[in-house]
N, C-alpha and C positions, 0 to 999 in steps of 0.2 A: 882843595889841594890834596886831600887822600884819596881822592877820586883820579888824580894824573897821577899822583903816585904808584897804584895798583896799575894802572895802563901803561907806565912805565917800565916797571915790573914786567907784567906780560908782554908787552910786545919784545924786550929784550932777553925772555925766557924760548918765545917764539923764537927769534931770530939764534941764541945763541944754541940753542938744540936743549936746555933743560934749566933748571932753579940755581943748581952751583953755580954753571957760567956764568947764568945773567947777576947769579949774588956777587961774584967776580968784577964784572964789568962794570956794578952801580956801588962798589964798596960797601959791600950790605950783606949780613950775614945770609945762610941757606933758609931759616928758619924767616927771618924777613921777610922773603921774597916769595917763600911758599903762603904767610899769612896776608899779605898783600896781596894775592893771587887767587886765595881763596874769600879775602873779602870782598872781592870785585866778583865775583865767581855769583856768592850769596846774593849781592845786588843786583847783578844779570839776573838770576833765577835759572842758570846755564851751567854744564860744567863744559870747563874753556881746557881743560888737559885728561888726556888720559894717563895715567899715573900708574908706577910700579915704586918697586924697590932700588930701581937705580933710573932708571928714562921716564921724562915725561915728553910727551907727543902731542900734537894740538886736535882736537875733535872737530869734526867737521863745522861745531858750530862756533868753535876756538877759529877756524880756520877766514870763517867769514866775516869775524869780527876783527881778525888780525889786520884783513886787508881794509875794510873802515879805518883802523886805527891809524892807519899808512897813509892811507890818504888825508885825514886830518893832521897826520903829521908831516905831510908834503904843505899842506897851506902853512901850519905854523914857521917851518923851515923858508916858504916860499914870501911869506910876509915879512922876516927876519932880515933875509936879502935883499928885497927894497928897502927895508931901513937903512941897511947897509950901504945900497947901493948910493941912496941919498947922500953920504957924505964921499964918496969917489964915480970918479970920470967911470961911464959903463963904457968897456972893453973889451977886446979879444975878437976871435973871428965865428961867423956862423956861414954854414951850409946851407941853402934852400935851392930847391924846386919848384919851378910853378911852370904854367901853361903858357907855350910862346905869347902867341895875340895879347891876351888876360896879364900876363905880366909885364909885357913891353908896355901896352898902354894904363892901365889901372896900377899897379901895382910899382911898378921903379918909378916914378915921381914919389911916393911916400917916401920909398927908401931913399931916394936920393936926398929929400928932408929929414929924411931921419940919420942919415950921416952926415949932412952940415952939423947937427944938433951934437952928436958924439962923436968926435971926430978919432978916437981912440979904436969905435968901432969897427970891424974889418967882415965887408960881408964876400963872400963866395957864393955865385948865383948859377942854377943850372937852366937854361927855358928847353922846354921840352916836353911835349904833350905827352908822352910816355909815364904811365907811373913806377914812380920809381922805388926800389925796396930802401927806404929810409936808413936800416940798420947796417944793410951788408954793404949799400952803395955811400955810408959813411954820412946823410945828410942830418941837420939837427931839424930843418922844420920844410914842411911840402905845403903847399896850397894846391885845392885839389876843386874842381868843380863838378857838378851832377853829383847822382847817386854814393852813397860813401859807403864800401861794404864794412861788416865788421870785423875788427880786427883787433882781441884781445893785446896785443902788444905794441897800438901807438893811444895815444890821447888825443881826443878832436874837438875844436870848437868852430862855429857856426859864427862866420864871418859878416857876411853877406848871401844879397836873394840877389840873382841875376835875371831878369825877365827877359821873355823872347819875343818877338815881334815879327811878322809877314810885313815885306816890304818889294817897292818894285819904284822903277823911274816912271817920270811921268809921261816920256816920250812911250813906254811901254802899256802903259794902263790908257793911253790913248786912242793906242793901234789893238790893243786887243780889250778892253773894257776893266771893269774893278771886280775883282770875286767878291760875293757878298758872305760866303758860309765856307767851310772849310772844307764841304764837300767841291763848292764850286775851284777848287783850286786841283782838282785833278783834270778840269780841259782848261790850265795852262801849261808854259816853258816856264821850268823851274830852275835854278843855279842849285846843286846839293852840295850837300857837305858830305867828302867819302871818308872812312876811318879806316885804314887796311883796306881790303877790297867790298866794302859794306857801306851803300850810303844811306845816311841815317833818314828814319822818317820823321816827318812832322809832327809834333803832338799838341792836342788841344785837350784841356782838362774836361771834363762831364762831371756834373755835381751827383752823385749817389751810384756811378760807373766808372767804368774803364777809361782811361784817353782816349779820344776819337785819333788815330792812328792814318796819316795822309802820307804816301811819296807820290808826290807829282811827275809828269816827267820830265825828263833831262834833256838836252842834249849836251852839257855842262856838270860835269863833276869836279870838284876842288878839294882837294886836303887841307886849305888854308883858309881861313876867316876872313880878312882881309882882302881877299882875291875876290873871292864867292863877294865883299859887299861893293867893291871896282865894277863886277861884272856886272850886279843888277845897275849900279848908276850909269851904265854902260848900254844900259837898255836888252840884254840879253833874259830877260827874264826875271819871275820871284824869286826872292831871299827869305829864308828864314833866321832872323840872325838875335845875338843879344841885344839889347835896346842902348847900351853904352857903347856900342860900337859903332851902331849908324847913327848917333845922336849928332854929330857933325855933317852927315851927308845932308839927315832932313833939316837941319837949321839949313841948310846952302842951296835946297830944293832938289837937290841931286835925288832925291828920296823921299817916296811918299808913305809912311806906314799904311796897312790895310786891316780889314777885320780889326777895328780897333773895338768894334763891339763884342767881341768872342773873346772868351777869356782866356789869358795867356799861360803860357806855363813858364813854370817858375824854378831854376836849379839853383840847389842852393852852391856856396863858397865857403870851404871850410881849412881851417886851416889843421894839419896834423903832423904829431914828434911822436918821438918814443917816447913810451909811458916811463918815466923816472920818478925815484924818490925825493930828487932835488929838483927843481926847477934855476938856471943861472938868470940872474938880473939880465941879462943881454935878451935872452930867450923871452922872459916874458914881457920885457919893453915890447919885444917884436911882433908879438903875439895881441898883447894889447894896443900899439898903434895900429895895427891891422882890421882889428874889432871896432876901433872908433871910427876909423877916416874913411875903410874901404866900403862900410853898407851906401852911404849917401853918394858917391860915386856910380851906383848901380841904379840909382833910381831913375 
């Protein structure tokens, strides 16, 4: 207990700009708040303020520990409110983003159970493969797939693994044969996927290298996922596509996966908010039904 109390202490010395304040703020005298600040100080082996006659300021290693202290103090706050939440209806509305395809199919059946479940809850949904700026564009939470840059001002967890898979019709793999290596997939007809005027290549992992890096050719380019997996069960050619998405074509035969012996690559599903010091019960139901239901959906 004197151990939260001196963290107490400091982190409301931090935040109020010096020891009066924060002796203000915890009804505790000056002299309190400074020996609580210096016994915590001792026990660090750190000194957490640089100190005069009238301001104290946080030192750099004040600084690092402050922001520790925040984020244990987001769990304790964030725990509090599932208690809370436990004895009322979770409500209010949330803002999300997600990827056309990836949300229409994976993602709105949850939420559609997950608002049978709360009915109080109100969600707002944007689909839209564009990423979008979370804070300026007003959203509370984005799912985002591939690569996730960093970005000191959201918070992100790791959802799901999305696998990819080479796929073609059978009527196709007939008339022109089965690539066996991922080299052999540059003398096929390829369906691509184009992003802006760019269409993506193929990639294969290599254990101790780079991804072995394939665009086949086209005569077929698509902006949209679902079109691109129409066309190969269409016989126009390979697809390179996520394994959730064609998994209805190959149960029905429309669709043969290929190079099942090459190993696939793998993008992850992550979901991200803005970094806060609170998290709302809404928010992180959201976030952790997301975490539980959407990985096994991907496999």
């Amino acid at each position: 207990m004197e151990r939260l109390g001196g963290i107490s202490a400091f982190v409301e010395a931090a935040e109020a700009g010096g020891f009066s304040a924060a002796a203000e703020r915890l009804h505790l005298s000056r002299s309190a708040v400074g020996k609580a600040i210096a016994k915590l100080e001792q026990r660090l082996g750190v000194r957490l303020f640089h100190r005069t006659t009238r301001t104290q300021s946080l030192t750099a290693e004040g600084q690092l520990y402050y922001e520790s202290c925040l984020r244990a103090l987001d769990e304790i706050r964030t725990g509090e409110a599932l208690l809370e939440s436990g004895k009322q209806e979770i409500r209010g509305r949330l803002r999300l983003s997600m990827p056309v395809v990836f949300g229409r199919q994976c993602v709105m059946p949850l939420l559609s159970e997950l608002m049978r479940q709360h009915p109080q809850l109100e969600l707002d949904i944007n689909f839209s493969d564009r990423r979008v700026d979370l804070v300026e564009d007003g959203f509370d939470l984005a799912i985002r797939t591939g690569p996730l840059p960093d970005d000191p001002g959201l918070m992100a967890r790791k959802v799901a693994n999305q696998a990819m898979t080479v796929c073609a019709s059978p009527a196709y793999l007939a008339a022109y044969g089965t690539p066996r290596t991922p080299d052999d997939l540059l003398g096929h007809q390829a369906i691509l996927y184009r992003r802006s005027s760019d269409a993506l290549s193929w990639s294969f992992p290599i254990k101790g290298a780079a991804p072995r890096q394939v665009t086949p050719p086209a005569r077929l380019k698509l902006d949209d996922l679902t079109s691109i997996a129409d066309a190969a069960a269409d016989g126009f050619g390979l697809a390179w596509l996520p394994c959730w998405l064609v998994r209805g074509h190959v149960a029905s035969g429309r669709l043969v996966r290929i190079l099942t012996d090459v190993p696939a690559l793998s993008f992850g599903a992550h979901v991200v908010w803005p970094r806060t010091q609170y998290m709302p019960p809404k928010l992180r139901l959201m976030i952790d039904t997301l975490a539980e239901r959407l990985a096994p959906m991907m496999e």
